[in-house]
Phi, psi and omega in degrees: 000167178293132175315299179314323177294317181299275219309293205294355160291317208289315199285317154322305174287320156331288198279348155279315173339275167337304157318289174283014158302273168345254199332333152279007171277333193243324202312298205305331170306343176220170175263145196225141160242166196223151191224021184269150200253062133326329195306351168280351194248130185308291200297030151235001171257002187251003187229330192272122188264139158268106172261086176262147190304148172210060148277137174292147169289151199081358182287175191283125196309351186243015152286318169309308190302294175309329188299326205282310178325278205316333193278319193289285168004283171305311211288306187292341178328294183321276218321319196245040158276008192235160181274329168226124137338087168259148183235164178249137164301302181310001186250146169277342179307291181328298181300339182258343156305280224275314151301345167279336163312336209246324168291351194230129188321307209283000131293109182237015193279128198276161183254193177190135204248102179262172168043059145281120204215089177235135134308110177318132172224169185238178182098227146254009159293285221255326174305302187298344161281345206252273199312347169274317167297317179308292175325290207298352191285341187271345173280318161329076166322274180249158120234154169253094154249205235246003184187178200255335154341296221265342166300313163301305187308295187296334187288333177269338217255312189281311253018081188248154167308138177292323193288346163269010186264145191209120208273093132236124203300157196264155193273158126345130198201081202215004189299131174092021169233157197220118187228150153230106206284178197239172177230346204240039167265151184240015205261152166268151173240100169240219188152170163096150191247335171250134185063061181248146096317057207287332186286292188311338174274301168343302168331290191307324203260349249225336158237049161250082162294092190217141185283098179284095176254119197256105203239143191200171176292169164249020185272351188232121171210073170248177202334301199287352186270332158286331176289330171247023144290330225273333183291171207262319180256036168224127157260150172250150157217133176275005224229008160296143166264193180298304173287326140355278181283345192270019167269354173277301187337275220304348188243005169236177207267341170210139172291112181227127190231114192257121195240170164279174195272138177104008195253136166275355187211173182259133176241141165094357187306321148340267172311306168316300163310307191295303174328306175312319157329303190264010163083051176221164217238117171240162222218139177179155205298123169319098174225195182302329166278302182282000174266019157284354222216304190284113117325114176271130185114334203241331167197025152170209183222138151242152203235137163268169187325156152079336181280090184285306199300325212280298163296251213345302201289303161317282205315308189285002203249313191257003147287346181270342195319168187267111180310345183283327203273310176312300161347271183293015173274285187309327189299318169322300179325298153006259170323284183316340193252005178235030129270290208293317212244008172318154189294300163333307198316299195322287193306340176298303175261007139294277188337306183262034160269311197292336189275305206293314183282358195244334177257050189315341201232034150264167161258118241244150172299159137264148170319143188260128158305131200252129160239169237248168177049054159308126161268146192226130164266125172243000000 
């Protein structure tokens, strides 16, 4: 990165450092239980007790359905030794917990809903979510989703109060990984199963001869994914783990993460994030997740829906880049996810959202702010 970037990622960090010093000083006063899989990072597995779900993916729907009880079960046994509840949005178990929880009196422990992510639904899909969150209102505290977009939208779309909702963005997620990024690779990367637009990258690429690696489950092969194996310089592979691809991240030049048109929730935050992290420049469909992260132009590209040509013309414009131009891009990138978007950051401001409700009339640490769109001379 640019010496300038360095001292102020040094100082950035320094000052969440500080932060969690504090927090570990106030933590210890309460109990926080969690159903969020955190455990890699020390200040939430030394403060936080866990009850996490452990069905494996692929099981039989009635495998699930016990699985989910038992997991609704532990939580209600539990739930009022602790002072406070964080739920995973993403989980459904959780959400059908915290409305039945929210029906029995004798439960007053408040809750707080993190990584909130739902894609607007119609129907008896959205009546029944609506009755959960209803049920679910007198426990109910917080949500957290992932951006102040996705805030309104879920307070109109669920009818959640507007005033509980409180956007904090998802992290970085490389803890535990040995990663060595490459800097001279030509090769694109893309992936992922859900909320992708695979026709429209078909499109861009399919007269782009640039060496294409595609990493996906192996449960997932449909039409556009057999139509861009069939090109001679796109590989797909079903058969990567988690360290796998993110040793392909770490070894390409550029990330494209191409979504539909339409999303109600942040998608790709991850993946997006992580790329960013190792200093490659990602290029991905204007939506709700990448104009939280991406600057177009400044540490990565947004394309809007639907725009093949828009993709063609960016990919070949950064596979052709000047290593000085491809440089100062990634380097930004870099820089915004590991000062802004760090895992610590995250969990630090879950954590003093959890402190702000169990200490209302105290005065409270606050999130620490970073700030954005540095200008840089080179």
């Amino acid at each position: 990165m640019h010496p300038k970037q360095q001292q102020q990622l040094f100082q950035a960090l320094a000052a969440q450092n500080e932060q969690t010093k504090k927090l570990k000083q106030q933590l210890p006063r309460y109990k926080i239980l969690s159903t969020l899989p955190y455990q890699k990072v020390p200040l939430w597995w030394q403060n936080v007790d866990s009850i996490l779900p452990k069905t494996p993916r692929g099981v039989s729907s009635i495998r699930y359905f016990f699985s989910a009880c038992w997991h609704i079960l532990r939580l209600l046994t539990v739930v009022n030794r602790y002072d406070v509840v964080l739920l995973s949005g993403g989980e459904r178990r959780d959400l059908f917990y915290i409305a039945l929880a929210g029906c029995l009196p004798w439960i007053k422990t408040p809750h707080i809903i993190t990584d909130a992510h739902w894609q607007a639904k119609t129907g008896l899909k959205l009546w029944i979510q609506r009755k959960l969150f209803q049920f679910a209102n007198r426990l109910l505290v917080e949500v957290q989703p992932h951006s102040v977009e996705e805030c309104y939208i879920y307070s109109q779309q669920f009818n959640i109060p507007f005033d509980k909702m409180n956007a904090i963005a998802w992290s970085v997620s490389l803890i535990g990984y040995e990663l060595h990024p490459t800097r001279n690779s030509t090769m694109i990367l893309t992936g992922g199963a859900s909320f992708r637009d695979y026709d429209v990258f078909y499109h861009a690429v399919k007269n782009l001869p640039l060496p294409i690696e595609v990493g996906l489950p192996a449960w997932f092969n449909n039409r556009e994914i057999k139509k861009l194996a069939a090109l001679s310089y796109v590989t797909v592979h079903h058969d990567l783990n988690q360290q796998q691809y993110y040793e392909k991240m770490a070894q390409c030049r550029i990330l494209a993460i191409p979504m539909p048109a339409g999303l109600t929730r942040c998608a790709g935050d991850q993946t997006l994030l992580n790329a960013m992290s190792l200093g490659k420049i990602v290029v991905a469909t204007d939506s709700i997740a990448s104009r939280l992260y991406i600057r177009h132009g400044e540490n990565g590209f947004l394309i809007p829906p639907y725009d093949v040509k828009k993709w063609q013309t960016t990919l070949s414009m950064i596979a052709k880049m000047k290593p000085s131009a491809y440089q100062k891009i990634a380097d930004c990138a870099e820089f915004d996810a590991k000062c802004y978007f760090n895992e610590n950051k995250r969990i630090q401001d879950t954590l003093l959202s959890a402190l702000a409700i169990l200490q209302p009339n105290q005065q409270n640490l606050s999130r620490i702010t970073v700030q954005t769109n540095v200008s840089l001379h080179w």
